[in-house]
N, C-alpha and C positions, 0 to 999 in steps of 0.2 A: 509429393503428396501420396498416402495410402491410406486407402478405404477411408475416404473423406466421404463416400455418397450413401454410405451405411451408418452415415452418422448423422446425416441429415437433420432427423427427426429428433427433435433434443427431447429428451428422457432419461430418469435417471433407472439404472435397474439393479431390483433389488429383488427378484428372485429367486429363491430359496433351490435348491436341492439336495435333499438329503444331510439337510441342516450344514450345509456349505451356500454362502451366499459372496453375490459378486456386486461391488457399487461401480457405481460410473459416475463421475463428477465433472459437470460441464461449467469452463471456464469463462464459456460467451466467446465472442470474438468474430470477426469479419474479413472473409478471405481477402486478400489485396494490403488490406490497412492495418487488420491486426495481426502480420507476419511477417513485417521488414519488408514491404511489398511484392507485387506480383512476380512471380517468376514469369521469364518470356513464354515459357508454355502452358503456362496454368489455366487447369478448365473456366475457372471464375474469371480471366482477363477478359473482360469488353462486352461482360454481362450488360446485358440491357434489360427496362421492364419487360413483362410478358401478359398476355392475357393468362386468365389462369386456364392450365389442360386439363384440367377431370382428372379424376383417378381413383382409387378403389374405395378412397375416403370419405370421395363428395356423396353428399345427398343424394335420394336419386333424381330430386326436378331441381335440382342447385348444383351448377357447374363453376366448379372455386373451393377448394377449404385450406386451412393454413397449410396444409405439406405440398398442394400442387401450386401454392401462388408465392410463398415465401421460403419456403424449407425447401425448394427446390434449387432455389439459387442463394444460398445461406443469408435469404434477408432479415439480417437480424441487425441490434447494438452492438455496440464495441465491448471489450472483458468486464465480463461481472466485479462487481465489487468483492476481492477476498471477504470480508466480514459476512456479504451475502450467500456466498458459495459458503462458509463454514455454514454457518445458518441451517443452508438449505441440505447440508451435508449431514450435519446433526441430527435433522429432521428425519433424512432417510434411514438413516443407522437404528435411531429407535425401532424402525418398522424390521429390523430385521431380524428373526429368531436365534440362527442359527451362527455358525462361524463367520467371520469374514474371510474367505478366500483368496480375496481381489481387487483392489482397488484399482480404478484407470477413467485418467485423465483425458477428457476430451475438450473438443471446443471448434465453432468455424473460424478461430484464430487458433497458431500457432504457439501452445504452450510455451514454447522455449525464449517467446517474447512477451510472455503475460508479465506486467510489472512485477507484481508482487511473485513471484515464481518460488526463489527462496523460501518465503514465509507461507508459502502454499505446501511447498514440498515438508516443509517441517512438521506443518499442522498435521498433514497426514502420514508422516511415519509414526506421529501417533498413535494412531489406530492398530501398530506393528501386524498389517497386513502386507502383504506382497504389493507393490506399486507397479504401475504399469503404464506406460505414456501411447496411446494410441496414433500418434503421427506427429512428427517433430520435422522441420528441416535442416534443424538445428541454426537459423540464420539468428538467434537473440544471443547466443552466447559469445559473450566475451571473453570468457577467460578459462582455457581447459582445464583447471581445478573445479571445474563446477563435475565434471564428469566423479572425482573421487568423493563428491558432496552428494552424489546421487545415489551411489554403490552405497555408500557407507547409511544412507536414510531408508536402504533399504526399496532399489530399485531393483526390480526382478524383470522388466521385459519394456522395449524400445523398441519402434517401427519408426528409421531414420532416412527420410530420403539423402539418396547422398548424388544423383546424377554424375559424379566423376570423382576421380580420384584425385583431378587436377585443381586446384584450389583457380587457374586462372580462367578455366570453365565453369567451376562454381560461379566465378564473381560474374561472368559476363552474362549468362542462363538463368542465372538462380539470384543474382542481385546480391549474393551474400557478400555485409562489409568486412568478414573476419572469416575468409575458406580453411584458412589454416589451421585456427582455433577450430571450427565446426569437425573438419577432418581428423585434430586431433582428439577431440572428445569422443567421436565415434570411435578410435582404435583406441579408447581408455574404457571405453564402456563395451567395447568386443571380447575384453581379456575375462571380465565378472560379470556380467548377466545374459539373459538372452535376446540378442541383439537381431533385427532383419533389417535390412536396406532396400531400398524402393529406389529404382531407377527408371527413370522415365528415358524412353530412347529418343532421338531424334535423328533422321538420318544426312547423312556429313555431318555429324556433329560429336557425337556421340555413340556410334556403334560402330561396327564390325572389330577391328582389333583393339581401338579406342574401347570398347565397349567388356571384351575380354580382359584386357589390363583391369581396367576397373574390378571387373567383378574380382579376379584376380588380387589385388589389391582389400577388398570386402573380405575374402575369405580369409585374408592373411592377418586379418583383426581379430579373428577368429567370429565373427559375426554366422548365424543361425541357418540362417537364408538369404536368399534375392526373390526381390517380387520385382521383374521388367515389366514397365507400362508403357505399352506404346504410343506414342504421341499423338491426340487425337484434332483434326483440323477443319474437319467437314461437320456437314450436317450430320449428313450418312454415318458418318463415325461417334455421333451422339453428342453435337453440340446444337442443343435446342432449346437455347437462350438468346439465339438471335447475336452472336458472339464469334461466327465464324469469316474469315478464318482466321483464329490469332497468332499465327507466324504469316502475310502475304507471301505467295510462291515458293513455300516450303513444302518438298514433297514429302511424302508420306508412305511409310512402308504396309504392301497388302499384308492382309489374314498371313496366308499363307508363308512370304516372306518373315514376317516378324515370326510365325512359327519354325521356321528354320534360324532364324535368330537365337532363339533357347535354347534349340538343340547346340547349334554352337556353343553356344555360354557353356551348357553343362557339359558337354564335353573336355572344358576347358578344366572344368572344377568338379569338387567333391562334395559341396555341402548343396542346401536340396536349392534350386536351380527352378521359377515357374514365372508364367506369363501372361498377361491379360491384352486380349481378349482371345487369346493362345498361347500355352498351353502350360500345363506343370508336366515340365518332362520325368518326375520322378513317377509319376500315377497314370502321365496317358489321359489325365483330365484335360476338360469336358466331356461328360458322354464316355464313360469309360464301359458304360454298358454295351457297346455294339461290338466290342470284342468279349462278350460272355454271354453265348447263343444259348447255355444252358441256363441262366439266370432269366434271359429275355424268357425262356419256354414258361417260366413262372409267375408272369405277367399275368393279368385278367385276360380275357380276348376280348376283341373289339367286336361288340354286334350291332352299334348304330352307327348313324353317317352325321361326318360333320367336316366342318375345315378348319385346321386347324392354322392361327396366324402366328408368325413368328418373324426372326431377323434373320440375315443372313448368314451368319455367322452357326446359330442351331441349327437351320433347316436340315440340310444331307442328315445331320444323327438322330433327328427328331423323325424322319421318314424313316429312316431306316427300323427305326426302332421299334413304330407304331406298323410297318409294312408287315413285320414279322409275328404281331399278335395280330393280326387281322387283314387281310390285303384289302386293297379297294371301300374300305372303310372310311379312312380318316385321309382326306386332304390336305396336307403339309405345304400354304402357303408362306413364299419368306417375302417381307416390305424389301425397301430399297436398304432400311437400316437395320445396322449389323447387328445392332445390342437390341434384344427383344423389348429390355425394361424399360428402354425407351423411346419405344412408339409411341407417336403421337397419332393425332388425329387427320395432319396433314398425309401420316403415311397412308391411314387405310382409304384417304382421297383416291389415292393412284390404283384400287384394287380396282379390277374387270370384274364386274359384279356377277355375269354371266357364268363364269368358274366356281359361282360361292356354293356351299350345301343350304339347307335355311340355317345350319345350325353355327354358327360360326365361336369358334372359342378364341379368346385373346390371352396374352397372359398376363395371370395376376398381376402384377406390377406396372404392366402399361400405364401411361401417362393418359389418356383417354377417358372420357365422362361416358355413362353406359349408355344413357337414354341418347346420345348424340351420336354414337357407334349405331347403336338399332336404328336411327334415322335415317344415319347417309348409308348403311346398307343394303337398308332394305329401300332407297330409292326408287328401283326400279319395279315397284308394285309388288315385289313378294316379299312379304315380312322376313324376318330373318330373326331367328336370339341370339342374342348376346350373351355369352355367356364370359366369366374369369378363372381361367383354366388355376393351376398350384400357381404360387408367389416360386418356385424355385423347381427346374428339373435336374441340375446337376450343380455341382459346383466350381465357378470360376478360380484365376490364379491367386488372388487376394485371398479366398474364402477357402480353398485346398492345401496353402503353406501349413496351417495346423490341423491337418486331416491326414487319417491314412488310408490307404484302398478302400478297405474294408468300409471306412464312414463314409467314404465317396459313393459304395457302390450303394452302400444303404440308403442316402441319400435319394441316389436315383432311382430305387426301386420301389422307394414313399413316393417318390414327385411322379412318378409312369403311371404307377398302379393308381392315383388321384385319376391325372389327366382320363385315362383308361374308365375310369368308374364317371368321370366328368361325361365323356363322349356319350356314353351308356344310357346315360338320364338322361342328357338332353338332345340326343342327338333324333337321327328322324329314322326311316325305314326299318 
């Protein structure tokens, strides 16, 4: 699985720039069912309902809207009808002015098992634009001639999970009834287009020298990159679907270790080598700002007070960061969970309220209803705002594979300079 939670939201995008546009065509689909089922570690195993969490979408006296109750755990139908996706595909192409760029394949099922795949892929080499599959595990294909059916229609770029080299890993892990085939499509489609692999790690299972062969093995495909995803089993590690833990007594590697994990990887290898929820060892991403003290001096300064809420995993850079445009200003609180975007409302239960400023910022994406945040904070008789700091301060390993420094640091010094003008306005003294 890569960047499945960026794709949540089904939309098709046909945004123009500079009369270069990009579509995205969503095939429908339902993780577990419509992907040759669950792999054993998949975020989606042992979903359950949920109340819905609030988030930046809901109303503000209405806690619920379709992306925190449904699009958060891809509840949707099963694959669209081909005839319907041409349709709706058609539909969006009129709206488009300018070039086609880009075409890419999406879906909360697994293209590579959409019935109709063939006759999908046909329809749009049509369009003789660049094809692009946004996440495949390759577990539908049967027969590695499909790989030269893709080159040849005009496939320009594939994000394949591949968890191992070993086709008897694949089959035990990943459920796939054909490792061999899936393996060999991938070194058929490493030779001609641009290829990334997505390895979800597991520890005894899949890392350490296990984990180097592998990669090892990716780059001998001649495949683009690696994006390692570390296996995620707790709450704290952002399974907040009521879904944990979906390995029983499977440990789990920290922050910090799986960050030493990449650096091994990349060590091992040449081509670019990055990791979620740490680190892209080519860029020093996350937070690549606190090693450029002259960039931070160009920051706004900090002149009001606030606390700022965040996960474990940001805090240290987010202090750091915000310490050096202003000391004693901004209060850099981390929840117990690692990934900021997905706090919920249970995390900010656990805050000492006593520590808060009034002014408390969240970040954008949190999972969290506003008017229910300004509630349980301001419990204890001092009001408090609520504020939704940027959607994004730097960019993770998923989101840095096709970035360089330079978009990284730009990045970070859009999403500071917000945060920074955030505190400013609403902050207090």
């Amino acid at each position: 699985m890569i960047n499945r939670s960026s794709e949540s939201i089904r939309r098709y995008n046909t945004n123009s720039t500079d009369n270069v546009a990009q579509l995205t065509v969503d095939i429908g689909g339902r993780p577990g069912l419509d992907c040759g089922g669950f792999c054993s570690y998949c975020y989606f195993k042992h979903v359950r309902d949920t109340e819905p969490f609030g988030c930046r979408y809901c109303l503000p006296f209405t806690k619920g809207c379709e992306y925190c109750t449904k699009s958060i755990r891809e509840g949707y139908s099963g694959f669209r009808d081909l005839k319907d996706v041409a349709e709706e595909t058609l539909a969006n192409l009129q709206m488009i002015s300018g070039s086609l760029d880009r075409v890419t394949i999406s879906g909360g099922g697994d293209p590579s098992c959409y019935p109709a795949f063939v006759d999908l892929i046909e329809l749009l080499a049509s369009l003789e634009a660049p094809l692009h599959i946004g996440y495949t595990s390759g577990k539908g294909f049967s027969d590695p001639d499909i790989a030269d059916f893709l080159i040849d229609a005009g496939m320009a770029e594939v994000s394949f999970t591949v968890f191992s080299h070993r086709p008897e890993l694949r089959a035990t892990y990943m459920h796939d009834p054909s490792p061999e085939v899936s393996l060999e499509v991938f070194r058929r489609l490493g030779s001609a287009i641009d290829l990334y692999a997505a390895v979800i790690v597991i520890p005894g299972v899949n890392d350490g020298d296990e984990l180097i062969r592998t990669a090892q093995w990716i780059e001998s495909c001649g495949a683009k990159g690696i994006i390692l995803m570390r296996f995620a089993n707790t709450y704290e590690q952002g399974l907040i679907l009521k879904n944990s833990p979906i390995i029983p007594d499977q440990r789990i590697h920290t922050v910090r270790e799986f960050e030493e994990l990449v650096n091994a990887v990349k060590k091992a290898c040449t081509i670019r080598i990055s990791g979620t929820p740490l680190y892209d060892a080519d860029l020093s991403s996350p937070f690549i700002l606190v090693q450029e003290p002259s960039l931070i001096s160009r920051l706004p300064s900090l002149t009001k007070k606030a606390t700022v809420i965040t996960g474990t995993v940001a805090e240290p850079y987010i202090s750091q960061i915000l310490n050096q445009c202003g000391p004693g200003f901004a209060d850099v609180i981390a929840v117990r969970k690692e990934i900021a975007d997905l706090i919920t409302i249970e995390d900010l239960n656990a805050l000492d309220l006593s520590l808060l400023h009034e002014t408390i910022i969240i970040p954008g994406r949190a999972f969290v209803h506003d008017k229910e945040a300004t509630d349980l904070l301001s419990a204890d008789g001092t009001f408090r705002t609520v504020v939704r700091g940027p959607d994004m301060l730097t960019a993770d390993g998923e989101t840095s594979m096709g970035m360089t420094k330079t978009d990284v640091l730009a990045m970070e010094m859009e999403g500071f300079s917000a945060l920074i003008r955030c505190i400013n306005q609403y902050g207090t003294g």
